[in-house]
N, C-alpha and C positions, 0 to 999 in steps of 0.2 A: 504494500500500500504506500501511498505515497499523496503529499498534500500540500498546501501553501504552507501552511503552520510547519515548522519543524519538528519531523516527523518523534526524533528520539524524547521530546519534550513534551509534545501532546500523548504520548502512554505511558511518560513518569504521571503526568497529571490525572491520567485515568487509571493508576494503579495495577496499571498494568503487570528322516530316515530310509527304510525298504519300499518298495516296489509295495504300493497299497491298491488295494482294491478302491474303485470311483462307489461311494455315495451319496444319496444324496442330500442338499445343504438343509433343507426343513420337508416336512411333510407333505405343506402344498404345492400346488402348480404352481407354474409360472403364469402368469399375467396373458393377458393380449399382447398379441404385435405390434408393435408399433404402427400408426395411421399412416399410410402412404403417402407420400409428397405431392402436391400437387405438379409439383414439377422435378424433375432427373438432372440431377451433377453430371455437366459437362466433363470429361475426358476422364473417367474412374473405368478402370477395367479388371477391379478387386471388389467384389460385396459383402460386406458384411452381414452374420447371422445377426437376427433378432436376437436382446441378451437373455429370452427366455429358451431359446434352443443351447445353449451350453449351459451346461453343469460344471461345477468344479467336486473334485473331489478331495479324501484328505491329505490336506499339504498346510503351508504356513498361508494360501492364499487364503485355503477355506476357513483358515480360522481369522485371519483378517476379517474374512468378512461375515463371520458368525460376531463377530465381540464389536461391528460398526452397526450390523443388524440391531443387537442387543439394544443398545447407544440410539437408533434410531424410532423402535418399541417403545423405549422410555421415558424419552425425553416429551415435554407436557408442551404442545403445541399453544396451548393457551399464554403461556409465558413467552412464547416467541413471536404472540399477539397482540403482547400489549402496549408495544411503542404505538402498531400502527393505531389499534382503538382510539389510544391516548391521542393521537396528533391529529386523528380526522373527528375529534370530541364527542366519540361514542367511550360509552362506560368500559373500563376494563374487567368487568366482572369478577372481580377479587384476587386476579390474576396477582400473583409476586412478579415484582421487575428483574428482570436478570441484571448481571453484571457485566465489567469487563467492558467489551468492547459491544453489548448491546444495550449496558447500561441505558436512562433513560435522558441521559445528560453524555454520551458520548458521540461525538461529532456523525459520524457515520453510523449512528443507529438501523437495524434491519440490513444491513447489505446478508446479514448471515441467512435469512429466511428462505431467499432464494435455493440457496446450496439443500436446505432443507428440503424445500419441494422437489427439486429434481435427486434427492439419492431417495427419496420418498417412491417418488414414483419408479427408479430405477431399480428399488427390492421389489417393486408388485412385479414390475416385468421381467424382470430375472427371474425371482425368486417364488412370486404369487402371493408374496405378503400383505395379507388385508388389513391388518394393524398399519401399517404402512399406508394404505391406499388409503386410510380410511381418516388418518389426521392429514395425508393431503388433502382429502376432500373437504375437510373440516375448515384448513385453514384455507382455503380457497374460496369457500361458504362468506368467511368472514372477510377477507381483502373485497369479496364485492362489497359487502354492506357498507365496509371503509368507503369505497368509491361512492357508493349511494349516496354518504352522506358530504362528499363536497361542496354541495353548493353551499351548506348551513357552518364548512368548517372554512368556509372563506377561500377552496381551492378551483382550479380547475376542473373540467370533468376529463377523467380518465384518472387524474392524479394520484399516487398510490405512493405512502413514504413514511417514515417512522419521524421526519424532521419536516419542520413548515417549508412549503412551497419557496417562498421566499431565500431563500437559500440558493436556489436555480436564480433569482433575479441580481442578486450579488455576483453571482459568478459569471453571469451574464456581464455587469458590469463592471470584473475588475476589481469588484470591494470583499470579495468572500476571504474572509479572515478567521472561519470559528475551524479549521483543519478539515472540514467537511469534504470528500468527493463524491460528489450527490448522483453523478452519472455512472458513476462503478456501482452504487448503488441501484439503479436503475436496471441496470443489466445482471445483477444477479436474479432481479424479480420478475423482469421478463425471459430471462432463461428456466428459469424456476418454473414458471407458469405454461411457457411451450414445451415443456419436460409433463407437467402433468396431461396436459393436452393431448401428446401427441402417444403418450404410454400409457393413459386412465382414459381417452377416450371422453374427456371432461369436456361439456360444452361449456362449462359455465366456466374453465378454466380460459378457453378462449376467446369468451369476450368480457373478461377481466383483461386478458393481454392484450387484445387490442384495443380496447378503451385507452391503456396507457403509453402503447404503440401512438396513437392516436393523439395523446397527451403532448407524446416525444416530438412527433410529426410539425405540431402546432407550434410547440414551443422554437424550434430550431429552424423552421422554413421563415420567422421572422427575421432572423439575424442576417446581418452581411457575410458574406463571404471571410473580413478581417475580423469580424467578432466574434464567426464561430472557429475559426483557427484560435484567437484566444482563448474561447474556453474549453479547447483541444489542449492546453498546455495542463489542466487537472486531470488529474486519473480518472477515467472513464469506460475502464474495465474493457471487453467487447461488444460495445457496441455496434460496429459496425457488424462481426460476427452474428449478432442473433436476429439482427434488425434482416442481414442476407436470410439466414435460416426462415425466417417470419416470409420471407419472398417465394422462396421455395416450397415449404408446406401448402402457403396461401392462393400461389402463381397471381397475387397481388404488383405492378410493379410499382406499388405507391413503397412499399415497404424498403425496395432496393433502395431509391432516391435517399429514401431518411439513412438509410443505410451509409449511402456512400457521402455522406454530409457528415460522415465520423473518420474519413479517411484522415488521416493526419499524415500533411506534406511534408511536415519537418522531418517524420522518421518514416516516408515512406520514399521521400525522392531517392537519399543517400542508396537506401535496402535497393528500389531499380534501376542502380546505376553501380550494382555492385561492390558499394563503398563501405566498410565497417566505422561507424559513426558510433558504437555502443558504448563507450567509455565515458561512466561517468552518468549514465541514464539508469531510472528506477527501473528494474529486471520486469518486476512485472505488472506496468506500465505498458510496455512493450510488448510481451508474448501476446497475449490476449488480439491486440490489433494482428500481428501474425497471421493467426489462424483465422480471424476474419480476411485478411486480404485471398487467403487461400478458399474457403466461404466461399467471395467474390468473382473469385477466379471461377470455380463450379458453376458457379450463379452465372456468368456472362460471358465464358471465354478469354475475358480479356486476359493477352499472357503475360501484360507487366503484371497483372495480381500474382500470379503465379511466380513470377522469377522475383516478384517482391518477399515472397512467402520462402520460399526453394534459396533466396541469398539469404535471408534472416535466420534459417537453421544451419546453413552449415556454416556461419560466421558463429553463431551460439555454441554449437557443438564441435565446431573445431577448435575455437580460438576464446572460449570464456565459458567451458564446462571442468568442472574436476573429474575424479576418476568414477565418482559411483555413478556421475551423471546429471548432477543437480547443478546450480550456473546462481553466481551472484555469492557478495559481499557485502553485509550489512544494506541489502534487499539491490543495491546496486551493481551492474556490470564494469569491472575494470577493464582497463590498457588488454588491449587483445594480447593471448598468451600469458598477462600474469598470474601465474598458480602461485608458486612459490611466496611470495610475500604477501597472499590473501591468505593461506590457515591459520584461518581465526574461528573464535567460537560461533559464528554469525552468518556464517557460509551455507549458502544451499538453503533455500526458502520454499518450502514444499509446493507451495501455488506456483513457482516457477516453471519446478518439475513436471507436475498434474497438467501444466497449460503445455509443456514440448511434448509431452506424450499426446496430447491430442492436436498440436501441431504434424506430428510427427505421424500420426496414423490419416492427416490428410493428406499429406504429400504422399507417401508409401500410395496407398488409392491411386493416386494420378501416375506413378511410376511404383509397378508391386512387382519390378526386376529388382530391384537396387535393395540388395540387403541390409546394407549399412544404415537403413532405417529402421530396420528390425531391429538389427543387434546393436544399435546405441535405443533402443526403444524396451528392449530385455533387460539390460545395461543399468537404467534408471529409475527403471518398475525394481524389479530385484531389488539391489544396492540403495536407493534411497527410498522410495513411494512405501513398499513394505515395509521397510523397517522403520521407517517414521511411525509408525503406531507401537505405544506401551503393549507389548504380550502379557503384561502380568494382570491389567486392566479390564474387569469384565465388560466395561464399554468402548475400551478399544481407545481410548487417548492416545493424543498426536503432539509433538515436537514440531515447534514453527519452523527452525532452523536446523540443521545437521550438522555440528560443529567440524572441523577437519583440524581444529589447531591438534598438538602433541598435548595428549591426556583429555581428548576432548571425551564430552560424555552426552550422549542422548538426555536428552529432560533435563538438563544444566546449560544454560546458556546466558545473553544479559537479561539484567532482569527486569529491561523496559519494554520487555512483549516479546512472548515466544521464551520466554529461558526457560520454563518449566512444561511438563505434561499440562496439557490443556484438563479442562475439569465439566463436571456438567451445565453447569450454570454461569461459571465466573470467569470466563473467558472470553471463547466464541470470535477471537480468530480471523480472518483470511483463513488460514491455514486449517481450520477447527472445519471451517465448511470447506474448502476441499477436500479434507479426508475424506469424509460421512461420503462425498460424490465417487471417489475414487475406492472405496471401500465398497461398493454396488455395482461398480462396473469393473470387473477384476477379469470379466470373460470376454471383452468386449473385443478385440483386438488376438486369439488364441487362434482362429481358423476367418479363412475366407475363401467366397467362391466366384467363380465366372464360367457360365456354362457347365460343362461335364470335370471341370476341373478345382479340385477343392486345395488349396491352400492351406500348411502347416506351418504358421510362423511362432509359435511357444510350445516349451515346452512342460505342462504342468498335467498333473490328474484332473479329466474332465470327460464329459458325455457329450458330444454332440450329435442332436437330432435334425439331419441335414431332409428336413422334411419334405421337403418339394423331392426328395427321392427315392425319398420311402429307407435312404441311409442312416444307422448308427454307428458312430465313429467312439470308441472307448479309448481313451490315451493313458496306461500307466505309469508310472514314473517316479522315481524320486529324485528326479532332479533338481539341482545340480550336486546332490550327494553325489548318486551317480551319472554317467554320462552315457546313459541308455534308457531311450523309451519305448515303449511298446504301445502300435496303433492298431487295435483289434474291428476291423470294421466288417458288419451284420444286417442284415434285412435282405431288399431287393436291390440288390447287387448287380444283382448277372449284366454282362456285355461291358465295355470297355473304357473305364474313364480313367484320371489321371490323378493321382496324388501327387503335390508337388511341397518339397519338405526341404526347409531352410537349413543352409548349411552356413553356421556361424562365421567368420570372418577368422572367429581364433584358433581353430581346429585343425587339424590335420587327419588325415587317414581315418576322415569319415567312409562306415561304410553301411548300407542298408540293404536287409533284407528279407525275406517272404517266407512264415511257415520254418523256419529255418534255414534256409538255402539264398546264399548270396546272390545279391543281385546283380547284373551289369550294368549299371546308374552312374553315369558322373554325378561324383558329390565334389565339385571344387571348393574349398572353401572360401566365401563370399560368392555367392551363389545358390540357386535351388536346384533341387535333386527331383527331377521329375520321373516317377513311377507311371506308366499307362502301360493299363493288362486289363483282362479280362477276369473279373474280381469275382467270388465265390465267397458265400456270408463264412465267416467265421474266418478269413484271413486277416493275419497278422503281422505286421510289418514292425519289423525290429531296426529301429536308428540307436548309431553309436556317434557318439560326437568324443573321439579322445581329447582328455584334456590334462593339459597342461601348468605350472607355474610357468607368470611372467612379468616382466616387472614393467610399468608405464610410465616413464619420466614423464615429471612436469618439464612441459614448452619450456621455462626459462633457468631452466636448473638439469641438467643433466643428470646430474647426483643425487635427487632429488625424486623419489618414484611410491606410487603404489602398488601393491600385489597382487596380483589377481590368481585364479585355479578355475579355470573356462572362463563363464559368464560373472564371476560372484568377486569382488573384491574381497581381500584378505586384511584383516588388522589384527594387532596386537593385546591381548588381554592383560591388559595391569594394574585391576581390581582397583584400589582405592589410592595408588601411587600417583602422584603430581607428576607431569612431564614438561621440561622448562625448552626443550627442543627435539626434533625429530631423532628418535633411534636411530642408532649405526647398525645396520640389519646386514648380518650375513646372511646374500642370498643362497649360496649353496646351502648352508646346514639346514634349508627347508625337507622339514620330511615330512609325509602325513602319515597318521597313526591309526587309522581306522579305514575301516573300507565301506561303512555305511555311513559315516557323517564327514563333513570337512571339517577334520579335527587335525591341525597340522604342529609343529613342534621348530624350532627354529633358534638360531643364537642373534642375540643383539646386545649392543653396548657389552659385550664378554658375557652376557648369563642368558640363560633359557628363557624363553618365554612361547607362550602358546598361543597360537594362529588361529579365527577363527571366522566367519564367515562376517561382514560387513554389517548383512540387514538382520545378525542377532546379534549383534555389540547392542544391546540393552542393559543395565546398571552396573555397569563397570566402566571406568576409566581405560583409555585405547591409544594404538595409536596408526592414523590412517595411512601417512605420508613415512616414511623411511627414509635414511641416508645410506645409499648403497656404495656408495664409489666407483661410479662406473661401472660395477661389474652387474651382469645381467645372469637371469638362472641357467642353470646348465642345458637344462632343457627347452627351455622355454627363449621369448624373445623381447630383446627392448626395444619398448614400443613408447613414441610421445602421444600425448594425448592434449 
């Protein structure tokens, strides 16, 4: 987040295993399909399943997303009601006011509601959660009557917000001073609302949304051209993003117009002209417009949206991500390539994350050759997204930031937003409603198809019911303990299609096979492995991805590297020990000691210490980054990142 107030002062002041059998995550169905688009994404030749046809099964995914479920059953939609009651001067019904950052006194009140609606609606359709379905509907019920009552609370109609209208008229001219971003706001609620819409099947959710579509439309077609550039310069989430989606669903083209009246020239000329201008900018500020430019590009063709979108990630992910995947320092992006002198406790901002994975699964869509959007897309799912949530937590609590300094620790961080496990009440986050979203869509992204050809881009225990063909596809696995999955696929099979199965970038001597018997597949690494045979229910296809230690120097430090063993970075467990700089890590004496978990053993600064997977460095002191000297693992390769 990011705002005219200085940001670190406005939240001192608000106080701020084995191979397991797939089953399944709750008792009931899944949800409805999602409502069909009014209109089709230009240039995608990848489809994605509905997220009620995959299943996950048991792994760390499935429990992620049991203990965000939990978290999302629980929590009292009436308390996440009562900014907006309060401010459109309907009773709050004895409702308690939360805290934190939805306090009823904190600048940005409600931005978190939205994230609420759409992981709402995204457990019914995964998962069939009516508990779920049923406080979206609730508080959907309620944001109209909010809107009913504008004319009596002095606002516009459409208007929808936890904070007075007035607020947009300050910003509008230049005076808005209370740290408020009232348009990131805006877009949490309208994304929120085309989530219940378009997964509940809600009417009443849709002309809630477009009432305030309708709001946005009105309020911003008055401004000049130089006035709404400046009130482009406050964080305004994606707008441009949902206001495109709203075009698509709708095949509306009033919604594009509002849409493309959020372009922002300042960061979007540089991105289509190939220039890296990121240094120095709020991170995620930034992403959000991204993926709307990528949106846009679906939306119209046009291909600067896209090479806007296409330069923006691979300046992020080449030249301002660390090694699990996450990007940004104390919520800003640095000097392209500097790692090394950003491991601080304040690095890697989960909303950053959450926003390049779904950057990162638009672009894949418009080009689903190019691996290296998978496997920096595993990379940061893995490594940060999962293990940003407390395991010990029955509601599944999240860590704003992921520290990377030497001794850093999950849930300890600074303590003006984000240092600790978020909470049920007293928080709430950016980051708090990212999870809850990203805890519901965990299957979203694991398979895709086009035609007779089904795509394997993850590797986790899951079910998919590829129904339009009467296929079950079962994925075993425990990976990345180990580095072999098993694709058992059943039903009406018969005749000849194509499995096509990602072949990591870090591997070598992958090799897949049928039933047991080898197959003759290129599996290049970076590349897919395409299977087409004439298939018979009950086959099974065995992928081996050999993996390796290897070490990833940071761009500006050669000596300077993390560990990785496949997909999974490796850190240092150092329990309760303070670390004043990075361990001198001998890469050889890497061993690992187990053959069911990545449990590895290693010498650093002269004494033993134990190696352990990234995204379960949970209450213990770590260490991410290493000093190697040069030297890289025997087996394995130095790579910069």
């Amino acid at each position: 987040m990011s705002s005219t107030l200085d940001r670190r002062r406005l939240l001192q002041a608000a106080g701020a295993g084995a191979v397991a059998a797939v089953a399944p995550a709750t008792e009931a169905t899944p949800g409805p399909a999602s409502l069909t688009p009014a209109r089709s994404d230009i240039g995608v030749s990848a489809y994605a399943f509905a997220l009620g046809r995959v299943r996950l099964g048991p792994s760390r995914w499935l429990d992620n997303q049991h203990r965000t479920l939990a978290y999302l059953r629980f929590v009292d939609a009436e308390r996440l009601l009562y900014n907006f009651r309060a401010n459109h001067r309907l009773s709050t019904n004895g409702a308690t006011a939360n805290g934190g950052w939805d306090a009823p006194a904190f600048p940005f009140r409600t931005h978190v509601q939205g994230h609420f609606l759409t992981a709402w609606a995204q457990a019914y359709a995964a998962l069939g959660d009516t508990v779920c379905r049923d406080k979206a509907d609730r508080m959907v019920t309620e944001l109209a009557g909010c809107q009913a009552n504008n004319s009596a609370a002095g606002f516009g109609a459409g208007y929808l917000a936890g904070f007075p209208e007035s607020d947009f008229t300050a910003l509008e001219a230049g005076t808005l001073t209370n740290g408020n971003v009232p348009y990131y706001c805006i877009h949490k609620t309208l994304t929120g609302l085309l989530d219940v819409w378009r997964h509940l099947g809600s009417t009443r959710a849709r002309a809630v949304l477009l009432a305030l579509a309708g709001w946005v439309d009105d309020r911003t077609k008055r401004l000049s051209a130089a006035r709404m550039r400046a009130v482009l310069r406050t964080e305004f989430g994606g707008m441009n993003a949902v206001l495109t989606d709203l075009y698509q669903q709708t095949g509306d083209a009033r919604w594009l117009a509002v849409a493309q009246r959020f372009d922002h020239a300042a960061v979007f000329d540089p991105l289509a002209s190939n220039q890296d201008r990121l240094n120095g900018l709020h991170a995620n500020t930034q992403v959000p417009q991204w993926i709307g430019a990528a949106r846009e590009y679906k939306a119209t063709g046009t291909t600067r949206y896209r090479d806007i979108a296409a330069n923006a990630w691979n300046f992020c992910v080449g030249a301002h991500s660390y090694a699990i995947g996450g990007n940004s320092q104390a919520e800003h992006f640095r000097a392209p390539h500097a790692i090394a002198g950003h491991l601080t406790a304040d690095t890697c901002e989960l909303c950053n994350t959450h926003n390049m994975l779904t950057l990162t699964r638009e672009l894949w869509q418009l080009n689903p050759g190019r691996v290296a959007y998978v496997d920096y897309y595993e990379r940061a799912l893995l490594n940060h997204v999962i293990g940003a949530q407390n395991p010990s937590d029955p509601h599944g609590h999240i860590t704003y930031f992921t520290p990377l300094n030497p001794g850093g620790r999950r849930g300890r961080g600074p303590a003006w937003g984000g240092g600790t496990w978020s909470t049920d009440y007293q928080s709430f986050w950016c980051c708090q409603g990212t999870g809850v979203e990203a805890g519901t869509r965990l299957t979203d992204s694991v398979y895709f198809h086009n035609g007779t050809t089904l795509t394997v881009n993850l590797f986790l225990p899951s079910v998919l019911d590829w129904n339009q063909r009467g296929i079950t596809v079962r994925q075993s696995t425990a990976y990345p303990a180990s580095d072999t999955t098993a694709l058992q696929v059943t039903g009406d099979v018969g005749g000849s299609w194509s499995m096509r199965i990602r072949i990591p970038a870090w591997t070598s001597g992958a090799t897949i096979g049928v039933n047991g018997t080898a197959q003759n597949v290129t599996a290049t690494p970076g590349t897919y492995a395409t299977l087409t045979r004439s298939w018979t229910s009950g086959d099974t296809v065995t992928v081996r991805l050999p993996m390796r230690v290897a070490t990833h120097a940071a761009d500006d430090d050669a000596d300077l590297a993390a560990i990785t063993y496949g997909p999974a970075v490796l850190c240092g467990n150092y329990g309760d020990t303070a670390l004043s700089a990075p361990p001198a890590l001998d890469v050889a004496s890497i061993t690992r000691t187990s053959t069911t978990a990545l449990a590895f053993t290693a010498t650093a600064d002269g004494r033993p210490v134990r190696l352990t997977p990234f995204h379960d460095a949970q209450g213990f002191n770590y260490a991410a980054y290493w000093r190697i000297g040069g030297r890289s693992a025997g087996n394995g390769t130095a790579e910069r990142l």
